[in-house]
Each structure stands twice: as structure tokens, then as C-alpha cells.
Backbone as a ProteinNet text record, in pm:
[ID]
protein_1_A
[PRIMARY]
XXXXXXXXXXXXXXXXXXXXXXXXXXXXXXXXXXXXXXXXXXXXXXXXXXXXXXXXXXXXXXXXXXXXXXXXXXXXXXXXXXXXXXXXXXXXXXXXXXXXXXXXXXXXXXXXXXXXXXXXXXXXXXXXXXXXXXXXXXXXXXXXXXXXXXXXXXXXXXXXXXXXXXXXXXXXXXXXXXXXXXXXXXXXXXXXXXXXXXXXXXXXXXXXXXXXXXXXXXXXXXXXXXXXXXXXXXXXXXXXXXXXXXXXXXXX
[TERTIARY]
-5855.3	-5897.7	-6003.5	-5978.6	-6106.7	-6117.7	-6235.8	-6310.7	-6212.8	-6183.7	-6121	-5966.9	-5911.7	-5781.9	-5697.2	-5568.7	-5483.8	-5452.5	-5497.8	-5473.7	-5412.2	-5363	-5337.2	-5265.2	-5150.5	-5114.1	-5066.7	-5148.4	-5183.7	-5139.6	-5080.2	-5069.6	-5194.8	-5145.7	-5282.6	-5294.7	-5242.7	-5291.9	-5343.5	-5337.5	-5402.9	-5545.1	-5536.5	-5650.5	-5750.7	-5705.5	-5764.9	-5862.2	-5745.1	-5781.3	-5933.1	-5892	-6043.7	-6140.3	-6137.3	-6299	-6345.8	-6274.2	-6379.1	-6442.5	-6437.6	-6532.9	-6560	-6668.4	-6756.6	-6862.1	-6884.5	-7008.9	-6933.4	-6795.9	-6729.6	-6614.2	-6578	-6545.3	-6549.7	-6571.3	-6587.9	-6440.4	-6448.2	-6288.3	-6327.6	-6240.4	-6225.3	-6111	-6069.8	-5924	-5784.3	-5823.9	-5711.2	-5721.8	-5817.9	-5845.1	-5935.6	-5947.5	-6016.1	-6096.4	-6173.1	-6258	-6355.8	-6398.4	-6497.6	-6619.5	-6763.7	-6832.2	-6926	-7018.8	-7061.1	-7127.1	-7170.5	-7226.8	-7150.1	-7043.3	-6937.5	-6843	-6931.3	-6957.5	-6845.1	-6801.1	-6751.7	-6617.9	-6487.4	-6458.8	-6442	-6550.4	-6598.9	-6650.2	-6734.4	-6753.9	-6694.1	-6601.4	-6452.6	-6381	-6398	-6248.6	-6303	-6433.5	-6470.7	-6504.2	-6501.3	-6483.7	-6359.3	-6256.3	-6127.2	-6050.8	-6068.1	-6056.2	-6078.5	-6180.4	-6249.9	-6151	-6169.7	-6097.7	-5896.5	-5861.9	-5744.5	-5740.5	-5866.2	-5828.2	-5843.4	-5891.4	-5911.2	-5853.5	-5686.5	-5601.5	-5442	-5483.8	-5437.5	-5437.1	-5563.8	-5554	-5529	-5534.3	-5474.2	-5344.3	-5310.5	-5105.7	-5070.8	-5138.3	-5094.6	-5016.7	-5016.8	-4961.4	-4860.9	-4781.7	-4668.6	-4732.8	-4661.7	-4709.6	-4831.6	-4936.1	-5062.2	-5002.4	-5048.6	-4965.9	-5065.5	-5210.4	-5333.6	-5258.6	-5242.3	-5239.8	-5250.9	-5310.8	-5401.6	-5330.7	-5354	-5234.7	-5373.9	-5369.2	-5469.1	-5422.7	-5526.8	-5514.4	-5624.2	-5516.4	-5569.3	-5496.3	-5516.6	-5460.2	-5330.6	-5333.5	-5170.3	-5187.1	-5067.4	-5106.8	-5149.3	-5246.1	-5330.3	-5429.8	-5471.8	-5586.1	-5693.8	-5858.6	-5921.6	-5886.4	-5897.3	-5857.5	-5968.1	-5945.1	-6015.2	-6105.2	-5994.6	-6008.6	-5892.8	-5906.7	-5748	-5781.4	-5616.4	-5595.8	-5508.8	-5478.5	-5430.5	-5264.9	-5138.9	-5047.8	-5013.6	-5037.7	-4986.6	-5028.3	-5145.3	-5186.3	-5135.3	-5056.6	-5041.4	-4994.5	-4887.9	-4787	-4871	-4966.3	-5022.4	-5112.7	-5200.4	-5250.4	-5218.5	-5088.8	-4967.4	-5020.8	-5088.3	-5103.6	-5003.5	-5018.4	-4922.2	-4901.8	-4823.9	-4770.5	-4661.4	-4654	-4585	-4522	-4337.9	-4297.3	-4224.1	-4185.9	-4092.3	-3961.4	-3836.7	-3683.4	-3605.7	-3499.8	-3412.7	-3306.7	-3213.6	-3097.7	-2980.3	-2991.7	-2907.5	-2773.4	-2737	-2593.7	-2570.1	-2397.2	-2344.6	-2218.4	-2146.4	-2031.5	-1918.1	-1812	-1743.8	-1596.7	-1497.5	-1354.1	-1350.1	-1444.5	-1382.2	-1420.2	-1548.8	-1637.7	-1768.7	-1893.4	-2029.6	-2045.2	-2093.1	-2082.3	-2204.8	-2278.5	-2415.1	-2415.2	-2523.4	-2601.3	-2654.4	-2625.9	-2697.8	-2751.9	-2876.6	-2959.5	-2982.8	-2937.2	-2974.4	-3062.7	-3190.7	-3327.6	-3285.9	-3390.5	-3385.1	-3385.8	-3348.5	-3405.2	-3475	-3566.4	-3740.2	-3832.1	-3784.6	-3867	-3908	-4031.4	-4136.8	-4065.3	-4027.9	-3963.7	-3791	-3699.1	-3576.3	-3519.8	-3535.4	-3468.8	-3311	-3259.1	-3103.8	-3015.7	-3103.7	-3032.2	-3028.1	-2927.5	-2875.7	-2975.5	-3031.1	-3152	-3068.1	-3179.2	-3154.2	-3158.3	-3117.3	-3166.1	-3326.5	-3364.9	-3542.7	-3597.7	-3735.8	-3788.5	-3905.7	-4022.8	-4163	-4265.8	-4342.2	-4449.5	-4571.6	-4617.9	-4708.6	-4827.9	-4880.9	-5004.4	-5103.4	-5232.1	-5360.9	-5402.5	-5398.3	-5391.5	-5252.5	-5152.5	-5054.5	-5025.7	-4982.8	-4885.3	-4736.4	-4621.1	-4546.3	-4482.6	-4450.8	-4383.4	-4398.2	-4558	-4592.2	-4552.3	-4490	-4463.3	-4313.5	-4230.5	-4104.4	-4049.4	-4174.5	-4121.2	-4153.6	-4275.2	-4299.2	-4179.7	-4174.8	-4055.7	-3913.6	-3867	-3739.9	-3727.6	-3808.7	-3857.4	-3828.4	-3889	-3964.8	-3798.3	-3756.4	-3615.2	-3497.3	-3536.7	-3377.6	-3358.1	-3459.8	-3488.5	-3479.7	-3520.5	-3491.6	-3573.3	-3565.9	-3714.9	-3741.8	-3874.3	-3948.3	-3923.5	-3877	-3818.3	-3684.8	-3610.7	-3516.6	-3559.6	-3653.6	-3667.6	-3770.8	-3808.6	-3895.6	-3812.4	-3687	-3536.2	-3518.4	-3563.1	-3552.2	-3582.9	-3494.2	-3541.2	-3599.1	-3681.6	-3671.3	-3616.4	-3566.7	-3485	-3505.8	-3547.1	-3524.5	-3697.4	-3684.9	-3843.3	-3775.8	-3815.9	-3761	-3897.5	-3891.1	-4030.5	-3915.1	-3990.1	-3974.6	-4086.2	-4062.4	-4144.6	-4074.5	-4114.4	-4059.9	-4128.2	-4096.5	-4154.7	-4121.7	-4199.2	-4122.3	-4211.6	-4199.5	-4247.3	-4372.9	-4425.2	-4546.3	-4586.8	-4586.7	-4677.5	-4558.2	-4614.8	-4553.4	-4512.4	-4423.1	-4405.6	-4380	-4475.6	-4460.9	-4476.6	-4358	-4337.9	-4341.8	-4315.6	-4261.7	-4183.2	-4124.1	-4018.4	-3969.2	-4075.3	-4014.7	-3876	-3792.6	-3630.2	-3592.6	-3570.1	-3528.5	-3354.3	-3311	-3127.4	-3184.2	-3173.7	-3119.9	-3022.3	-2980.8	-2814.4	-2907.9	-2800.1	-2754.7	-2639.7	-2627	-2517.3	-2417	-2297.5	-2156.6	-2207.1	-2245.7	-2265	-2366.3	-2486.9	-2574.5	-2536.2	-2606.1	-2588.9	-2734	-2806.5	-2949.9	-2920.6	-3095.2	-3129.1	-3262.4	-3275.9	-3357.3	-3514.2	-3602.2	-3736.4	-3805.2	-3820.5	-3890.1	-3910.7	-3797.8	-3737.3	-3686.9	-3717	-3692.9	-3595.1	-3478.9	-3349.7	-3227.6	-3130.4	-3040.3	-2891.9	-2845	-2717.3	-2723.8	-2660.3	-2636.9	-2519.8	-2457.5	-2324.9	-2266.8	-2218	-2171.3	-2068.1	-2145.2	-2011.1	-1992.3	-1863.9	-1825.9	-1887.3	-1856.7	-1953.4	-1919.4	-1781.6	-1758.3	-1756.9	-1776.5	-1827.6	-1997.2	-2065.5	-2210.1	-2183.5	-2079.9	-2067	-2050.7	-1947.3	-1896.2	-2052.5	-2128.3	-2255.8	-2310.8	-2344.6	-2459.5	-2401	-2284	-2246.8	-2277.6	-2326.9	-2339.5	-2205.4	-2237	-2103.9	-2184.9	-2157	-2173	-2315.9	-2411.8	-2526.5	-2600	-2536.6	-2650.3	-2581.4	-2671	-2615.9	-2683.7	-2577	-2601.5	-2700.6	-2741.8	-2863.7	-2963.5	-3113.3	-3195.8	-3214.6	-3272.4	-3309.8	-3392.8	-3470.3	-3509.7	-3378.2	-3332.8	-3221.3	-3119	-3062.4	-2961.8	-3009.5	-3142.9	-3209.2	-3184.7	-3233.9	-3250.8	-3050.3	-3025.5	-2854.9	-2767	-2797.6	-2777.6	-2815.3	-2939.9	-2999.5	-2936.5	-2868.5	-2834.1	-2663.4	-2618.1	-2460.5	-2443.9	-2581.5	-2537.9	-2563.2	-2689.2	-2722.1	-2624.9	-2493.1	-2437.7	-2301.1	-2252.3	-2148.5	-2184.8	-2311.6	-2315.9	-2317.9	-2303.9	-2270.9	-2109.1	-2031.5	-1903.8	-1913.7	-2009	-1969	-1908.9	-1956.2	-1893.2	-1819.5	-1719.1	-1626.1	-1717.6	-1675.4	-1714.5	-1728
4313.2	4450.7	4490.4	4601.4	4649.1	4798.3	4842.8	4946.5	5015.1	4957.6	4930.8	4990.5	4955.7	4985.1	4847.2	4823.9	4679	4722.8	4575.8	4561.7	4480.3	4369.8	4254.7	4186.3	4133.1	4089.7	3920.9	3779.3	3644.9	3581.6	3477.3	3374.6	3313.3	3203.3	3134.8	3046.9	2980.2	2886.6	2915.3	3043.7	3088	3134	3133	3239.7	3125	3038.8	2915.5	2859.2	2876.4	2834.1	2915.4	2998.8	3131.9	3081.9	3058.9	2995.4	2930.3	2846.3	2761.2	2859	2961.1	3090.8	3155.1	3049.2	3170.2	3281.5	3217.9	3387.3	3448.2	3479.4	3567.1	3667.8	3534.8	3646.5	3604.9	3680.4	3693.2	3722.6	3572.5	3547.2	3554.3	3651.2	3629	3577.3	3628.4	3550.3	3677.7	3782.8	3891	3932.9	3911.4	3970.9	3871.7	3954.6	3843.2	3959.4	4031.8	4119.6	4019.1	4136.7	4076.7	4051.9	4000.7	3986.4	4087	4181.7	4303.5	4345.8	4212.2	4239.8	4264.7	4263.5	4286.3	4399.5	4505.3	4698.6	4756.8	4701.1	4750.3	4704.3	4755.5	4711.2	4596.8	4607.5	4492.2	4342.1	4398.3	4284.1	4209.3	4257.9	4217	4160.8	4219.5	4157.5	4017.8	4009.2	3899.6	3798.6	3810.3	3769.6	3652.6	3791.4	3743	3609.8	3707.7	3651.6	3479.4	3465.7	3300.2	3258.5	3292.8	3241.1	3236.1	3329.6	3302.1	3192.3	3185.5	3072	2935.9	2911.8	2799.7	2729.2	2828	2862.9	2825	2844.6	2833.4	2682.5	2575.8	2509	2391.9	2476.8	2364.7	2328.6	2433.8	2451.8	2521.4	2633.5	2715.7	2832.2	2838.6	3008.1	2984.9	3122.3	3072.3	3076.1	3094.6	3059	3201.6	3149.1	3227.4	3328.7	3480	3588.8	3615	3577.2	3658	3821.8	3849.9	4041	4077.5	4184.5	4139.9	4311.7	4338.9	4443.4	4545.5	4651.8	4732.6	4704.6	4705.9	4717.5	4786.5	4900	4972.7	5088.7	5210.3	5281	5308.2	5370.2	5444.2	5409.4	5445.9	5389.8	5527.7	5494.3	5542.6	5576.8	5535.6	5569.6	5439.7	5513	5401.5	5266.5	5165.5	5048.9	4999.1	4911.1	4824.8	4697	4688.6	4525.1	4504.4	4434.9	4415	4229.7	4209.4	4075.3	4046.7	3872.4	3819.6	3841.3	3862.8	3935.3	3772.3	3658.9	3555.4	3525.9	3547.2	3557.1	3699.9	3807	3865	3828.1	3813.5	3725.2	3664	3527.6	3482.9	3555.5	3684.5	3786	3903.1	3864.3	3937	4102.6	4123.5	4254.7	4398.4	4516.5	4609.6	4588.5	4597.2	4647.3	4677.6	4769	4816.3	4833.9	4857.7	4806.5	4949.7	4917.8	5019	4996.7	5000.5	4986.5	5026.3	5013.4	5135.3	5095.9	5213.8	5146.3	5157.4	5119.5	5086.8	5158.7	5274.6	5348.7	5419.2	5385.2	5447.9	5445.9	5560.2	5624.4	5541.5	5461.1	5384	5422.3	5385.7	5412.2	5490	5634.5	5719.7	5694	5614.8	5605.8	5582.2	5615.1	5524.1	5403.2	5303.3	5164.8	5166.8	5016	4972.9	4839.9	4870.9	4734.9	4624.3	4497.2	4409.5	4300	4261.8	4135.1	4028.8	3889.8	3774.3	3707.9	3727.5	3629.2	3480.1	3482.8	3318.8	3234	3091.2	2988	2944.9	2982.5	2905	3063.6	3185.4	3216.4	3163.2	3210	3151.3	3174.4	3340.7	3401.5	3488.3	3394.2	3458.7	3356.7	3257.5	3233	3247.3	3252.8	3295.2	3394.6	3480.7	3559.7	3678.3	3760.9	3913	3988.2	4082.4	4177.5	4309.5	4441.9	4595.2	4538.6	4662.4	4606.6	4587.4	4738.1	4712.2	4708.6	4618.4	4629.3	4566.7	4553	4557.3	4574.1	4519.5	4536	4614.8	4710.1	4824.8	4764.9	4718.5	4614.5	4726.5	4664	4761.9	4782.9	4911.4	4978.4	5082.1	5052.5	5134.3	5209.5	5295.4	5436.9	5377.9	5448.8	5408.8	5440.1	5553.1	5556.5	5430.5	5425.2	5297	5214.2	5136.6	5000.1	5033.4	5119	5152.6	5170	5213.8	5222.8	5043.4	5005.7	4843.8	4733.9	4774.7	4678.9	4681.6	4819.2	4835.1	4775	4797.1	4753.3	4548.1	4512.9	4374.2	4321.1	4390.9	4320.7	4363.8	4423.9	4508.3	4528.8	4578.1	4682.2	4806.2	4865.4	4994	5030.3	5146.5	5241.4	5308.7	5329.6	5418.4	5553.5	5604.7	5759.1	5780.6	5627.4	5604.8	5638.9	5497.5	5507.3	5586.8	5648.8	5785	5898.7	5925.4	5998.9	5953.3	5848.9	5787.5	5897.6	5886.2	5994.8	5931.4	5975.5	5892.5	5959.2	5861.3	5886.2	5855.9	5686.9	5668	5571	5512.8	5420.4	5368.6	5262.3	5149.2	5045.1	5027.1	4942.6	4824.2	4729.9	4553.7	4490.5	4406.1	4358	4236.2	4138	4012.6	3871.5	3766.4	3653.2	3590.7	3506.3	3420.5	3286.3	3208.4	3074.3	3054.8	3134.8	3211	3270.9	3353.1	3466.9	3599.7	3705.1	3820.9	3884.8	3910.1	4020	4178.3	4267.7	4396.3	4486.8	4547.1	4610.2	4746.4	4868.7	4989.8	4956.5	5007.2	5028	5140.6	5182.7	5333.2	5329.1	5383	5339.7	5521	5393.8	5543.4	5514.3	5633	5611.6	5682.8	5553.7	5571.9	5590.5	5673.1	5724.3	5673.7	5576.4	5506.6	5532.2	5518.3	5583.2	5414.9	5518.4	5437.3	5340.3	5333.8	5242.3	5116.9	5152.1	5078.9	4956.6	4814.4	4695.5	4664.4	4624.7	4554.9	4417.4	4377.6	4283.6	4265.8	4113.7	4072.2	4016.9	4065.9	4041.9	3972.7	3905.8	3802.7	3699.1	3636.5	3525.8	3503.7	3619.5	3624.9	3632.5	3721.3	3734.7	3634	3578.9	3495.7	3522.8	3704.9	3747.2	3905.8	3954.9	4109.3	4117.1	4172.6	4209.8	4375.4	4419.3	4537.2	4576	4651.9	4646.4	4756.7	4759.1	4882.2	4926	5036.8	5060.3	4965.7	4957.3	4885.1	4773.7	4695.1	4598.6	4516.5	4658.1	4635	4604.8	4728	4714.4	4587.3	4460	4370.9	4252.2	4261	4161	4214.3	4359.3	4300.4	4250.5	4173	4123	3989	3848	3728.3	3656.2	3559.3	3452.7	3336.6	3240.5	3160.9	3168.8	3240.2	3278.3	3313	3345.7	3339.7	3463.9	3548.4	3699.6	3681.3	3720.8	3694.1	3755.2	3844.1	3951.3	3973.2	3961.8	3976.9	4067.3	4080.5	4147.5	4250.5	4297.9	4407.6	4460.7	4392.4	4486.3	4493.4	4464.5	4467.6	4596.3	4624.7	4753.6	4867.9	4825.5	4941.5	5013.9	4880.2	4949.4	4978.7	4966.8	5004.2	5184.2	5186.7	5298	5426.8	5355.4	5447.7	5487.7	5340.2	5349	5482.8	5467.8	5562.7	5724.2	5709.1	5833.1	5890.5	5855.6	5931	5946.5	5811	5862.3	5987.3	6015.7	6119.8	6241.4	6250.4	6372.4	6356.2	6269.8	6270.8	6225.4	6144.4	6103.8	5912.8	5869.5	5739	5708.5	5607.6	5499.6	5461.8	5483.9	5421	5227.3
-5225.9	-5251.1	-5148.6	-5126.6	-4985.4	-5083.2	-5089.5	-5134.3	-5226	-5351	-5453.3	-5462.6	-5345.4	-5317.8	-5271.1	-5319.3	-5276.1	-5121.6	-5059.6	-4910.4	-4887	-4978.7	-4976.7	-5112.9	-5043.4	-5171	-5161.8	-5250.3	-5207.2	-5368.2	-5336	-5457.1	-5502.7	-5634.7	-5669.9	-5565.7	-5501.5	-5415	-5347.5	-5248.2	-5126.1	-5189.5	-5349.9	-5366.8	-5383.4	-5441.4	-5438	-5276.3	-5218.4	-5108.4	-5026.2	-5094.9	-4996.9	-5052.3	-5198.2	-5279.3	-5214.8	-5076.6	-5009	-4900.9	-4904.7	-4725.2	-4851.1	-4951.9	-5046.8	-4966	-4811.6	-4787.1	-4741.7	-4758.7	-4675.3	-4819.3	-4913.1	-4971.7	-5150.6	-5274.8	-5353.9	-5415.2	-5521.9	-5588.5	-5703.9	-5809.4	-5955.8	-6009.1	-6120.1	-6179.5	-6111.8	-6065.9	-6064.8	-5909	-5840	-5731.5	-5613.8	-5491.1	-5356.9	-5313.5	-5270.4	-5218.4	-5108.9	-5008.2	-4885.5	-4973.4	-4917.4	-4952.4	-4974.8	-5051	-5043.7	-4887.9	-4839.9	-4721.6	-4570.5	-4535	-4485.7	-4537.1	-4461.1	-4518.5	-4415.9	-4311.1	-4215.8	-4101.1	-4023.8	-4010.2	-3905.8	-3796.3	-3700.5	-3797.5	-3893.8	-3982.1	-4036.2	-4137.5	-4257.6	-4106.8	-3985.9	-3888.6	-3879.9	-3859.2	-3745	-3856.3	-3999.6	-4122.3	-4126.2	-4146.7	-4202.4	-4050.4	-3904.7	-3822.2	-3805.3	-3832.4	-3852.2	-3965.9	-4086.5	-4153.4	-4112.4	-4060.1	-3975.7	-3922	-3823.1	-3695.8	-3802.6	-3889.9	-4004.1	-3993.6	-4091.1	-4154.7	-4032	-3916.8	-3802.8	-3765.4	-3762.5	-3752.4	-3832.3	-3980.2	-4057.4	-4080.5	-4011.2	-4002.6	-4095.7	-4172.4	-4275.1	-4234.6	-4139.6	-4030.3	-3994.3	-3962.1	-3873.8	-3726.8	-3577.8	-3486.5	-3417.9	-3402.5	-3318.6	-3219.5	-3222.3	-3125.6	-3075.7	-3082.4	-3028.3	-2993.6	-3130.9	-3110.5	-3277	-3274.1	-3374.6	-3475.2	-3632.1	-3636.6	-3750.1	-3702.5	-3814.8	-3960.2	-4085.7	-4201.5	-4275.8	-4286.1	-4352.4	-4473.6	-4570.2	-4661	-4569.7	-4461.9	-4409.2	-4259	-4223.2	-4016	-4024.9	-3911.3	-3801.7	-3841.6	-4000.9	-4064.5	-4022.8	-3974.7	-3983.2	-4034.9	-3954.8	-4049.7	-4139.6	-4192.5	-4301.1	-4226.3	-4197.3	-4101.4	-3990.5	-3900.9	-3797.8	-3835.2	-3786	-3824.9	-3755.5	-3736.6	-3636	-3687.5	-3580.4	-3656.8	-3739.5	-3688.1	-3736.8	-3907	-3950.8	-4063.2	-4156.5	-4162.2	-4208.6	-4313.9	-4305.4	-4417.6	-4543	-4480.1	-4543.5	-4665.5	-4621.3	-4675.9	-4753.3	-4716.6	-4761.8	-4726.1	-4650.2	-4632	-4534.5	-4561.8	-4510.8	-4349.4	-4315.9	-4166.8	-4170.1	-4044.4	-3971.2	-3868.8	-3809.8	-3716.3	-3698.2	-3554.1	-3494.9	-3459.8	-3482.7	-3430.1	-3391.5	-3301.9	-3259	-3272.6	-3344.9	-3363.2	-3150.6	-3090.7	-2967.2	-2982	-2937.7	-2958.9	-2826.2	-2841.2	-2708.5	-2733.6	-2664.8	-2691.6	-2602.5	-2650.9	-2592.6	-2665.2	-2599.9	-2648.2	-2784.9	-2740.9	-2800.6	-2913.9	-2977.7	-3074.2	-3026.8	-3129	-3153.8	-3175.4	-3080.3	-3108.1	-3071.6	-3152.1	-3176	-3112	-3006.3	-2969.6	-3058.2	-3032.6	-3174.3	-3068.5	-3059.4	-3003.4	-3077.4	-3018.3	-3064.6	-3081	-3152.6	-3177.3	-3082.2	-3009.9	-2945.6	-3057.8	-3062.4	-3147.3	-3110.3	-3038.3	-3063.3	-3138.5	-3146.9	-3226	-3383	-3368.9	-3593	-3666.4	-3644.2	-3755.5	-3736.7	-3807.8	-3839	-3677.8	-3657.4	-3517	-3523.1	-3405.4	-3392.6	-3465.9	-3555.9	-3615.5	-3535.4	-3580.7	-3447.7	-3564.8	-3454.3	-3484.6	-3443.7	-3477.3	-3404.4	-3223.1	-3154.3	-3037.5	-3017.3	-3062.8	-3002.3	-3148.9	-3130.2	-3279	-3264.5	-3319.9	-3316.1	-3396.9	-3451.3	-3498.6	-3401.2	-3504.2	-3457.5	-3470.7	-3327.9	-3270.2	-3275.4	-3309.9	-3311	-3147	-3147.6	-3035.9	-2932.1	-3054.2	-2974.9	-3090	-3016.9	-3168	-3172.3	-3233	-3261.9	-3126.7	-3093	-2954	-2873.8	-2848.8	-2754.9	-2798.5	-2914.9	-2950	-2926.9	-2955.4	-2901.4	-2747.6	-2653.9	-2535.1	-2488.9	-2539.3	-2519.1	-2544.8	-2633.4	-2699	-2649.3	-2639.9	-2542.4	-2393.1	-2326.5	-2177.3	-2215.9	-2303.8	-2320.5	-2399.3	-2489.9	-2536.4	-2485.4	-2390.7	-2376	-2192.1	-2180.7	-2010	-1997.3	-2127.6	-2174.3	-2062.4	-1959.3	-1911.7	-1979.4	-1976.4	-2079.7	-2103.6	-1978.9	-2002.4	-2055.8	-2064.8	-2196.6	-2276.3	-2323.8	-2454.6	-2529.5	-2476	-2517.6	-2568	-2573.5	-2633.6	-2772.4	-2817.5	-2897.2	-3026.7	-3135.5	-3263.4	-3325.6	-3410.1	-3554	-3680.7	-3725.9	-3851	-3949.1	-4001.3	-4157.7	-4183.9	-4233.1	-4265	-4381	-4368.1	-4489.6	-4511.2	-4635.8	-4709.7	-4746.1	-4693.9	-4734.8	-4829.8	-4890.2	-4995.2	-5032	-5006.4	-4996.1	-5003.5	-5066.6	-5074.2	-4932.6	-4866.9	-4764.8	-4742.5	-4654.4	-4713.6	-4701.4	-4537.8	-4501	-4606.3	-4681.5	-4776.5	-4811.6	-4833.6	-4845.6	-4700.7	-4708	-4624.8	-4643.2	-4621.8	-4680	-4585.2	-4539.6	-4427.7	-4402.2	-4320.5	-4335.7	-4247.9	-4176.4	-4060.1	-4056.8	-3942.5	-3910.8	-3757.6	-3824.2	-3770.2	-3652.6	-3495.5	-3487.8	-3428.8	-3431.2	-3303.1	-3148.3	-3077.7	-2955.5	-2870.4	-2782.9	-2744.5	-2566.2	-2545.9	-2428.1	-2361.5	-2215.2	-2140.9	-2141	-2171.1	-2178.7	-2083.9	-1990	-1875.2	-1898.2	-1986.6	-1958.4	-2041.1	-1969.7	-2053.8	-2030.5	-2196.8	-2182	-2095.6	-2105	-2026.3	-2063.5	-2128.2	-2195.5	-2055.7	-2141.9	-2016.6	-2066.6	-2177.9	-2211.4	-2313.9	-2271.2	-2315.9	-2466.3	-2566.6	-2694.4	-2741.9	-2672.3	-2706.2	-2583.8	-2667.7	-2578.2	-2572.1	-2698.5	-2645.3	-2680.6	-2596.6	-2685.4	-2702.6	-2827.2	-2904.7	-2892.4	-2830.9	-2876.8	-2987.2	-3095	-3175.8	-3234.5	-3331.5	-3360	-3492.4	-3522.9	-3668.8	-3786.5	-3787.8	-3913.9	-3891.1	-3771.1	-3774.6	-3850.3	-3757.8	-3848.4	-3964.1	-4045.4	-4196.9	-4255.7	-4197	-4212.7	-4183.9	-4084.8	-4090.6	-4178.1	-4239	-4322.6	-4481.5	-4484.7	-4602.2	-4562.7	-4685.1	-4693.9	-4625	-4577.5	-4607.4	-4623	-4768.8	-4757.9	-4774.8	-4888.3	-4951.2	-4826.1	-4653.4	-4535.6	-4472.2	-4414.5	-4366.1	-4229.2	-4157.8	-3998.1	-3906.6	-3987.4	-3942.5	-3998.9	-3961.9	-4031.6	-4160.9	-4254.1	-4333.2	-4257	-4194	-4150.5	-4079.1	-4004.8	-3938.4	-3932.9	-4092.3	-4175	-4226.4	-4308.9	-4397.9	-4268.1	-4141.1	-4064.6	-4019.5	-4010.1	-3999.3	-4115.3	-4226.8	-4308.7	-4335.4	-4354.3	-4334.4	-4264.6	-4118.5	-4055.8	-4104	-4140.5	-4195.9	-4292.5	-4406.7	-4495.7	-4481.4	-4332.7	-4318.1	-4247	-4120.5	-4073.3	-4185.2	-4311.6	-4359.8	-4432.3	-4473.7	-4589.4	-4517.3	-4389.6	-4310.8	-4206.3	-4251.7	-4245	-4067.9	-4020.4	-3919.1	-3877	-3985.7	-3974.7	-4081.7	-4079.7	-4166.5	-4244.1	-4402.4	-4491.6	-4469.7
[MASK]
++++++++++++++++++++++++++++++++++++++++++++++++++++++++++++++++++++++++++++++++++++++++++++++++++++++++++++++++++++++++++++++++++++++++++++++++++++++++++++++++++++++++++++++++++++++++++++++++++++++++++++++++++++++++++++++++++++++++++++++++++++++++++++

């Protein structure tokens, strides 16, 4: 709780676990709050921060991004505190990401770009993602994490991906082995020329898929209790599946 609003959402164990950084933060049976003296958000950061790097070295995290993500009531509102993006989870606190759904007009349909997570990424390795997608790092707006991210997963140029709409926002709320994950995802469609093929710039992605709509339709079903595409960007293509059928432009 930060100035009597939920920022964070933590099991008993983790809560357990904070009782040991008693000058930093004050634990009851229902709740974790900063310490009264840690009024501000340079303070609560450089607070919670330490306790990150702890938490980091005890192997409780997934892997260290040194980039650090605002938390606070809504984006772009003063934050609360910023935090390392690797500890989020753990804290289970809000963030926010940016995605694009990858579209281009080929044999006489809309077909969607789909990118392959490397297997050495922390989180979701080898699973097919949106093309561009991102967590909204403290210090960029959403555009900026969209033109960043396109360039960095794809080779989007920025005066691409600055065309980019936005369309849908989808909330995640999820257990995972890390902590919570509680997301927004503000979703946009990008229209790419018949011609262009991405090209991955840093080392994260290892295939791109072009496919047809009802193909998407067909990944985001299970086989075998395991779905080939992430949960964020299964929600985000989904999203878009139902937003163009309900205006009669795609296959059920």
C-alpha cells in the first residue's frame, strides 16, 4: 500500500520475507506499506531498490534489466516509487507495455506478422509473440517504447512505426512463478508494405512467421494443455480478431 491506495499485490511468503528490511518497511497481517519516514518518491525508490538488489542476489528474481519501470495510480501519473523491471512481478505491482499488432496486405488478404522469443529469454522463452511489444520503461511515453521496440525487434524505422494506431488495451492479472503479473497493454495495428520483411536487432527474437488471419485464430487455441503464443500476445491478437470481425472485416 502507498498512501492508502494498492500498489502492489505479494503472497505470505514474500510478505514474510520483507519483515526482515524492518527500517524500510512496516508489515501487518493484511498489508506491507513503506516506512512513515520514506515520504517521497527518490526515497521509497532508493528503499525498495536495495531491497531489489537483495532479492536479486539471493536468486529470488527473474533475470536483472537495470531499467527500472514507474509505479504509480495511472501511467504518466507522478510515480510512487520506480523499480527494477526485474522485481516487478515479485511485488506484484502495475505495469505497463506497448504492442503492435505487424499487418500487411498479401495475396489479396491481411496477414499478421508473428516473432519468435529467443530461448535464452527469463520470460516466456521460444514462444511466438506480437511482432513489436514492450514494457513502458520509466522515462519513455508509449509512442517512445513503440518506436524503441519496433527498431530493436523488428527494424521497424521510426517514421514506420510512428503510423502505428492504437486500438485495444488489455489488463492481465496472473499468478506466475516470479510473483503476479498485472499488466495493461496498450495494443496498437500497424500496416506494413507488402514488401517489407523484419529483421531482428538484438538478439531476442530467432524467427518471424507470416500468417494468415485464421491462422492466428488456430494458435491461440491449446494443444496439449500448452498454447504456442504467449498469453499477452495471444490477448493482444485476440483483441484485434474480435475487433475487426465485429465490423465484418475478418473470418470468424
Amino acid at each position: 500500500m502507498v498512501d492508502g491506495t494498492v500498489a502492489g499485490w505479494i503472497n505470505d511468503a514474500r510478505c514474510d520475507r520483507l519483515e526482515r528490511f524492518a527500517e524500510l518497511f512496516v508489515v501487518t497481517p493484511d498489508a506491507v506499506q513503506f516506512d512513515p519516514n520514506l515520504t517521497d518518491e527518490p526515497a521509497r525508490s532508493g528503499a525498495i531498490g536495495f531491497v531489489a538488489a537483495t532479492l536479486d542476489r539471493e536468486g529470488a528474481l527473474s533475470a536483472w534489466r537495470n531499467e527500472r519501470y514507474d509505479v504509480g495510480p495511472v501511467l504518466g501519473a507522478p510515480p510512487w516509487f520506480r523499480l527494477e523491471r526485474a522485481a516487478a512481478r515479485y511485488f506484484g505491482v502495475h505495469t505497463w507495455a506497448a504492442h503492435a499488432n505487424g499487418l500487411t496486405p498479401r495475396a489479396g488478404a491481411t496477414q499478421m506478422w508473428l516473432a519468435r522469443r529467443s530461448p535464452g529469454k527469463a520470460i516466456d522463452p521460444d514462444k511466438l509473440d506480437n511482432l513489436v511489444g514492450g514494457g513502458i520503461a520509466t522515462g519513455l511515453s508509449v509512442t517512445e517504447t513503440l518506436v524503441k521496440e519496433a527498431w530493436e525487434e523488428a527494424g521497424i524505422p521510426a517514421s514506420l512505426a510512428r503510423r502505428a494506431q492504437r486500438r485495444d488495451e488489455v489488463e492481465i492479472r496472473r499468478k506466475q512463478d516470479d510473483g503476479l503479473q498485472w499488466e495493461t497493454i496498450i495494443a496498437h495495428d500497424l500496416e506494413l508494405p507488402a514488401d517489407f520483411s523484419p529483421v531482428n536487432q538484438d538478439g531476442e527474437v530467432v524467427e518471424f512467421r507470416l500468417v494468415a488471419v485464421t491462422e492466428v485464430a488456430q494458435l491461440l487455441k491449446c494443444a496439449g494443455g500448452e498454447r504456442e503464443m504467449t498469453v499477452d500476445a495471444a490477448l493482444v491478437a485476440l483483441a484485434y480478431l474480435e475487433r475487426v470481425a465485429a465490423t465484418g472485416g475478418a473470418p470468424s
